[in-house]
N, C-alpha and C positions, 0 to 999 in steps of 0.2 A: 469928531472927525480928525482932527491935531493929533489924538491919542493914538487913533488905528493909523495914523503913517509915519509915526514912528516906529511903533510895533514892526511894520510892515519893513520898513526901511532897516530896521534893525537885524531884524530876519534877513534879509536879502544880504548884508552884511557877513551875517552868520553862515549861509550858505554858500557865499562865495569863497569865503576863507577856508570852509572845511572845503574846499575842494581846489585846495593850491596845492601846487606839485611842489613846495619845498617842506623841507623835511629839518628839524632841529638834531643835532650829535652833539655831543660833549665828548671831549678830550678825556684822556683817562691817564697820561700821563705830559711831561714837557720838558725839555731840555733846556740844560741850564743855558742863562743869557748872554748871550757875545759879551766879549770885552768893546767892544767900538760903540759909541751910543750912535743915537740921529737914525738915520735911513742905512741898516749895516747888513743885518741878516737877509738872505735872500734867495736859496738853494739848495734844498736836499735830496740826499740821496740815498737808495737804501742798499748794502751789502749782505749777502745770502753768505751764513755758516750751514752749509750742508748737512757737515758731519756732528755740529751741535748749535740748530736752529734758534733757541732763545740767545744764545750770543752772537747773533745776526750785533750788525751796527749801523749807526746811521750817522751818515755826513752831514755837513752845515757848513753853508760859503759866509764869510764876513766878506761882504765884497768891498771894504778897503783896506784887507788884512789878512787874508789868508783860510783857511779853510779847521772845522773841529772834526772830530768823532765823538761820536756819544753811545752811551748803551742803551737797550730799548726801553730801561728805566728814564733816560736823557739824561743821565751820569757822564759827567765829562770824561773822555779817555786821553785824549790829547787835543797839542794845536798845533797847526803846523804855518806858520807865515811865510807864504808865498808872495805873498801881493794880492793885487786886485783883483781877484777869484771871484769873478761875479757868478756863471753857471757852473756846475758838476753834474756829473753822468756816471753812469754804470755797467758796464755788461759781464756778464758771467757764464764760462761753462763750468764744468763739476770741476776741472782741474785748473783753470784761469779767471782772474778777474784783470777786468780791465775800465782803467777809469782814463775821462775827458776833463778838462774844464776849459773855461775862457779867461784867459789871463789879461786884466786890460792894463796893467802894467807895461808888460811887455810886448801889447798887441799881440798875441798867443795863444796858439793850441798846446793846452800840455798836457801830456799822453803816457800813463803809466800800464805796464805788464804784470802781475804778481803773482804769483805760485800760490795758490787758493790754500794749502796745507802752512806753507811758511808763512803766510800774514797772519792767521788767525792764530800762531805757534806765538807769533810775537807782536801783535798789538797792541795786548794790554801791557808789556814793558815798555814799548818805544813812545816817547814824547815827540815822535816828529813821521807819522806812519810813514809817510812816503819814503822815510830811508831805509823800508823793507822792499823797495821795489824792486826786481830783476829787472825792467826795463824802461827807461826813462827818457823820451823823445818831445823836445821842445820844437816847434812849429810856426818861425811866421810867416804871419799874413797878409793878404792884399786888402785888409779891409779894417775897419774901427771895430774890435771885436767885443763882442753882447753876449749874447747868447748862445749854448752849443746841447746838440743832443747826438746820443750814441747808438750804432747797430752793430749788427753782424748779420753778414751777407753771404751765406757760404761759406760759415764761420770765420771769414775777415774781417776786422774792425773796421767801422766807416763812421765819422762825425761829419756832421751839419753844423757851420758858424755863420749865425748872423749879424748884421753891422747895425752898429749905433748911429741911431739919424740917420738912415739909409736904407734903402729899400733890398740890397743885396745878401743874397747865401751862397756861402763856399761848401762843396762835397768836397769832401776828404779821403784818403786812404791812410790812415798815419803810419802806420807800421813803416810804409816806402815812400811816407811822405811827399805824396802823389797828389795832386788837385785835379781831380776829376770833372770840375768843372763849376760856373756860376752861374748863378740864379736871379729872378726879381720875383719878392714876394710881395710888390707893390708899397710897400711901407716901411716902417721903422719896427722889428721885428724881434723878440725875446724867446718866450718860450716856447718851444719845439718840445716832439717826442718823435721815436721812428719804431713804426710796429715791424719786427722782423719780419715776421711768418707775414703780413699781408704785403708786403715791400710797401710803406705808405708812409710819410713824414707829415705831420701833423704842425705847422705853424701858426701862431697866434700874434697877426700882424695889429699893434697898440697905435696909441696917440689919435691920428687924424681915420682911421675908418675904422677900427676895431673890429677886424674880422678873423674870422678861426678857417683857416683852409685845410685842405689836403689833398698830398701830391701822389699820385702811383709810379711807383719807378718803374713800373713795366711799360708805360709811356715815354717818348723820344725826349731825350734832353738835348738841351734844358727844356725845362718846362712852363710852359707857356700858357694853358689855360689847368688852372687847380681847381679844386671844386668846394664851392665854397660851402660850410658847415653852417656856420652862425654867424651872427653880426649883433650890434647893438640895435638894427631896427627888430631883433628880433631877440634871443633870450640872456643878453651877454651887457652886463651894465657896467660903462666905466671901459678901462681895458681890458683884454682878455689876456691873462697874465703864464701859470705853471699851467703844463700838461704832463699828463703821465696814463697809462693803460691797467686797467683791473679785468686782467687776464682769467677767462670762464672755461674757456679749453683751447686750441692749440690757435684758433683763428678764428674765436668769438669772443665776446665781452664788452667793457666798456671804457670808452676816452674819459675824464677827467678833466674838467679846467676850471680851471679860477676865475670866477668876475670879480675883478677886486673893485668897479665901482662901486656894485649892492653886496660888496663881503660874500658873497655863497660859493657854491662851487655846481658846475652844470657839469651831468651826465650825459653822454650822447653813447650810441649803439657805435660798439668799433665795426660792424660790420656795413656797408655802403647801402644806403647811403648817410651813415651817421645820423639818425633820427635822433633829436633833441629826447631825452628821458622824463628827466627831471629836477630838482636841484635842493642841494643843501647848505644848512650852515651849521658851525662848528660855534656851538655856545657856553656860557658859562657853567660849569661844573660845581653844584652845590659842594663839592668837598675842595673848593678854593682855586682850582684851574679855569683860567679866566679860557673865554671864547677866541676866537680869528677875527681878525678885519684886515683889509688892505694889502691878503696878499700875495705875495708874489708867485716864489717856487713852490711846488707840491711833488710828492713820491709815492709811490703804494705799490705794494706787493702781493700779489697771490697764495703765498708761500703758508705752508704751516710752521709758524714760529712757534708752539705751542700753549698750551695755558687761553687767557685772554687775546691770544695774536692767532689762534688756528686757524681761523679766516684771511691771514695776514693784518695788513697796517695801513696805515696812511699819514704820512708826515704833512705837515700845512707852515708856512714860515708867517709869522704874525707879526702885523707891522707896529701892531699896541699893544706892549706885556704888560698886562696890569697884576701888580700882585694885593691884592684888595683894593685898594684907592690909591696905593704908588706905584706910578705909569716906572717900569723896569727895561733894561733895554732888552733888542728884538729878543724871540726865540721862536724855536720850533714846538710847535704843538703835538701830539703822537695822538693818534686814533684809532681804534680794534676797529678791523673791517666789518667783522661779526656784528658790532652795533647798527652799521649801515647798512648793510643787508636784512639785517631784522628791522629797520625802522624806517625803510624806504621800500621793502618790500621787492627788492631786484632781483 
């Protein structure tokens, strides 16, 4: 009798597990490790080369030092120390890029323009990118500044800053340096994304409720009831940390976030009402690239990078770089989208 309810018990085991929506990826590449040890890495970002995709690049905040580039090998390009660079952001049309961060140095929006032809002319010489910028607009705030994510509205730059220890978010217009107005996202709040095409900001309010909302700007500001995506009573463990959009056509696909309590990462439908998908984790690579845990920011692209990136990518920042058995300090992790779409089946 003992024997058949183990059996039984074991099976029920077996069957529960084959039918879990998480899903294991391996890294396939990793950028090399901040100079800052402890809790440093925290934020990346992916820039689109057009007119020669595999020299696309990818950013990385040290958030008590300043900000890297790296190639999609995770080949260091440069460093540029800014300061307290906790978030970074991106937007691009075919002739502009334009990046965000949150400067908590300076309490700071800082707001760069670039000629999409002249950065990619001179990246790989300049040790400090941002002194390729045509336009350079420093910004402050009314607020303890965290977190920041970027749009364009009608093809105008707009950024979203959240406050440290504080339930508050600022809309932006930086170009005219404009505050369009404030917000409560109920809590102490980090990372953001803002889907253009569907006007919707996406906030990942941590600490005390761990909830993933989202705003429509076609609703009266400020805004005042969000609708709420997920929570920890439901598929979000720990805090709900980076979000980012894996963009399927022009206003379908899917949000991305980080639970960096259970290490994974939760897919939800971008289309309303964000139906939970399913989730994955980013694990150890028998060819020596160690897995993710703890973390923070995330980035991904749609883009055909070519080669192993034609799917695009996904960046992950890992809060424990182990290089065999010596913990290294942080870094970013690089993922072919291609593997996750074949191995989650989306």
């Amino acid at each position: 009798m003992t024997n058949y309810f183990y059996v039984f018990l074991l099976l029920t085991i077996f069957l529960v597990s084959g039918c879990s929506n998480q899903t294991s990826i391996t890294a396939i590449a990793e950028t090399e490790p901040v100079a800052t040890g402890g809790d440093a890495a925290d934020d990346p970002a992916i820039v689109l080369n057009y007119k020669n995709p595999a020299q696309s690049i990818i950013l990385g905040t040290d958030k008590h030092a300043g900000v890297y580039s790296y190639t999609l090998s995770g080949k260091k390009i440069s460093y540029s120390a800014l300061g307290e660079i906790n978030n970074i952001d991106v937007r691009q049309s075919y002739n502009k890029i334009y990046m965000v961060a949150s400067n908590r140095s300076a309490q700071s929006i800082e707001f760069w323009a670039f000629d999409q032809q002249e950065f990619f002319n001179n990246i790989l010489q300049s040790e400090n990118l941002f002194d390729i910028a045509a336009q350079s607009i420093t910004i402050p705030t009314n607020i303890d500044v965290y977190g920041i994510c970027a749009g364009l509205i009608d093809g105008v730059p707009v950024v979203f800053i959240t406050e440290d220890k504080g339930p508050r978010v600022e809309l932006w217009i930086p170009q005219t340096r404009t505050l369009v107005g404030t917000f409560s996202n109920g809590g102490e709040s980090e990372g953001c994304v803002f889907d253009d095409e569907n006007k919707t900001v996406f906030i990942s309010e941590e600490e005390v409720n761990g909830v993933l909302k989202a705003y429509n700007l076609n609703n009266e500001f400020p805004f005042k009831s969000p609708f709420i995506v997920d929570s920890r009573e439901g598929n979000i463990g720990g805090d709900p940390e980076g979000l980012t959009i894996y963009k399927t056509s022009e206003k379908e696909g899917y949000i991305l976030l980080s639970s960096q309590g259970d290490n994974k990462y939760n897919v939800y439908n971008r289309s309303y009402p964000h139906k939970f998908i399913l989730s994955f984790t980013i694990d150890d690579n028998p060819s020596g690239i160690d897995g993710t845990s703890e973390t923070d920011g995330i980035d991904v692209t749609n883009y055909n990078l070519r080669g192993k990136f034609s799917k695009g990518l996904m960046v992950a920042q890992d809060g424990y770089n182990y290089d065999g058995e010596e913990l290294k300090n942080q870094n970013f992790k690089i993922v072919s989208f291609k593997e996750i779409l074949k191995k989650t089946g989306l």
